[in-house]
C-alpha positions as CSV (number, residue, x, y, z in Angstrom):
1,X,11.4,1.2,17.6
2,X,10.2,2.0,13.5
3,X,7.6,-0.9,13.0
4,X,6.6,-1.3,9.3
5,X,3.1,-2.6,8.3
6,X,2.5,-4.1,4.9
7,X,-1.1,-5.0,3.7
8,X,-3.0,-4.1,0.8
9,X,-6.0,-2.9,3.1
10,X,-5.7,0.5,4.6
11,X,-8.2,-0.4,7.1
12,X,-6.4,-3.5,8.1
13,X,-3.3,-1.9,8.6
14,X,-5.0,0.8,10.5
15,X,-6.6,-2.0,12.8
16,X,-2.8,-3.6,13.3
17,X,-1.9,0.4,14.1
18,X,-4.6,0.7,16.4
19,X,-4.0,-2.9,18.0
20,X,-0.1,-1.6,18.5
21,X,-1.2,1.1,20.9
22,X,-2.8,-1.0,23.1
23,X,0.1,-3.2,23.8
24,X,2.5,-2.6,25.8
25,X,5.7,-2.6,23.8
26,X,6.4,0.9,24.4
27,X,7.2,3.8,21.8
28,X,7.4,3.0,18.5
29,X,6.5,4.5,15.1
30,X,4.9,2.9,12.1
31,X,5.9,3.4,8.8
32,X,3.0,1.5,6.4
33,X,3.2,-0.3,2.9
34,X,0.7,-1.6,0.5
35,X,2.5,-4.3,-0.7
36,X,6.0,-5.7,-1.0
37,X,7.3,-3.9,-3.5
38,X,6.2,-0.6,-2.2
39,X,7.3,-2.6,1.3
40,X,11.0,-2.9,-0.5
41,X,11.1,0.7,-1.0
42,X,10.1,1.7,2.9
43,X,12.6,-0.8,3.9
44,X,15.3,1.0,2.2
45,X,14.7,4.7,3.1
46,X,13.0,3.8,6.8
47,X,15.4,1.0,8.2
48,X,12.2,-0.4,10.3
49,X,12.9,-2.8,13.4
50,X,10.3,-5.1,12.7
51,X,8.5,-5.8,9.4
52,X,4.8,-7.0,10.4
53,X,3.6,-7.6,6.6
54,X,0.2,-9.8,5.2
55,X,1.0,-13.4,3.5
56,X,-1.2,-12.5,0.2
57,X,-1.0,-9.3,-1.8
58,X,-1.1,-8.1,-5.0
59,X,2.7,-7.0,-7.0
60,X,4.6,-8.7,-4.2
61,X,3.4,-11.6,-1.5
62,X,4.8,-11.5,1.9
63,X,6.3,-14.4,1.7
64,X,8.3,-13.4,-1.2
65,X,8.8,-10.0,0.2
66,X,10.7,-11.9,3.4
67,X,12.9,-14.4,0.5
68,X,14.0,-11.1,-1.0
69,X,15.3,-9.6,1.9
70,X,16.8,-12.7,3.5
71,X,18.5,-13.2,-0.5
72,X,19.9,-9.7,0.2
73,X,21.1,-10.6,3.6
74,X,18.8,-7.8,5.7
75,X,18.0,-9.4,8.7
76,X,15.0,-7.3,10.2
77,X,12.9,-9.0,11.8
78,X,9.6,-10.0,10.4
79,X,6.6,-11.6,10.7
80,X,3.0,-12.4,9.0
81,X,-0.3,-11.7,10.3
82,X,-2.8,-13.4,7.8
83,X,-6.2,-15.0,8.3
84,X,-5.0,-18.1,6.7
85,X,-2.9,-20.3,8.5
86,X,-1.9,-23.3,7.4
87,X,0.6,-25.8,8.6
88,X,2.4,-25.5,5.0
89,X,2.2,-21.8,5.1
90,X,3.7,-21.6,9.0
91,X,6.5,-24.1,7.4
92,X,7.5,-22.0,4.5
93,X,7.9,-19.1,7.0
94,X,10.1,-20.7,9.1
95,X,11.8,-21.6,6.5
96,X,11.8,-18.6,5.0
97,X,13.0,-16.7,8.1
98,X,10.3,-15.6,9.7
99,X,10.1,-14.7,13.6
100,X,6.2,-14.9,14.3
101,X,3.4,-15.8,12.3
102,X,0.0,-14.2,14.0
103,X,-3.5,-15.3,12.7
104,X,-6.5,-13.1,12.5
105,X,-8.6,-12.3,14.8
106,X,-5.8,-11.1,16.9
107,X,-5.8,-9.2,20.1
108,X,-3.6,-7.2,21.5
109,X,-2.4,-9.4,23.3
110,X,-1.2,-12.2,21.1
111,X,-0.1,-9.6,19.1
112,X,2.2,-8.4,22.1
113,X,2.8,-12.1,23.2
114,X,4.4,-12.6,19.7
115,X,6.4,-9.4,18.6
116,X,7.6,-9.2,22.6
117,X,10.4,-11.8,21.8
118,X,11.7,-10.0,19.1
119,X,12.0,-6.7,20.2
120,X,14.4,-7.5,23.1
């Protein structure tokens, strides 16, 4: 399994990295991205599983990193893990085509708990 991390902070997407190992969703590799547009480019050369991407960034927010790729009819599965979390934001999403929406503080656990659907 190729998971792909977007966030425009190394050290968060090192803490998501090192929250991944202490699952227990078995192998997988991780691809990172800083943002969506570089996210875009990752997506096309790496063919990730799962897309695991921040809601605000610079260039490119997740959310309209997800529109893109549902507009281009890629299916991978993705999801957010942001410290906001509004109802609105869980909404648009949804809507959107999201498969999990994780708030910070995580653990591994609800990390597991919410990528474990997904990767069956």
């Amino acid at each position: 399994m190729k998971i792909l991390i977007v966030d425009d902070s190394k050290t968060m997407r090192m803490i998501i990295m090192r929250t991944l190992r202490k699952t227990n969703l078995g192998d997988h590799t991780v691809v990172q991205a800083g943002d969506g547009r570089e996210a875009l480019q990752v997506i096309a050369s790496e063919s990730p599983d799962v897309v695991v991407s921040d809601w605000n960034m610079p260039e490119m927010t997740g959310l309209q990193l997800l529109q893109q790729l549902r507009g281009e009819d890629n299916q991978v599965h993705f999801g957010f893990i942001t410290s906001e979390s509004t109802l609105s934001m869980r909404e648009q999403a949804a809507e959107a085509g999201a498969c999990f929406f994780v708030t910070k503080p995580f653990t591994p656990e609800s990390l597991e708990a919410s990528l474990s659907p997904v990767l069956v």
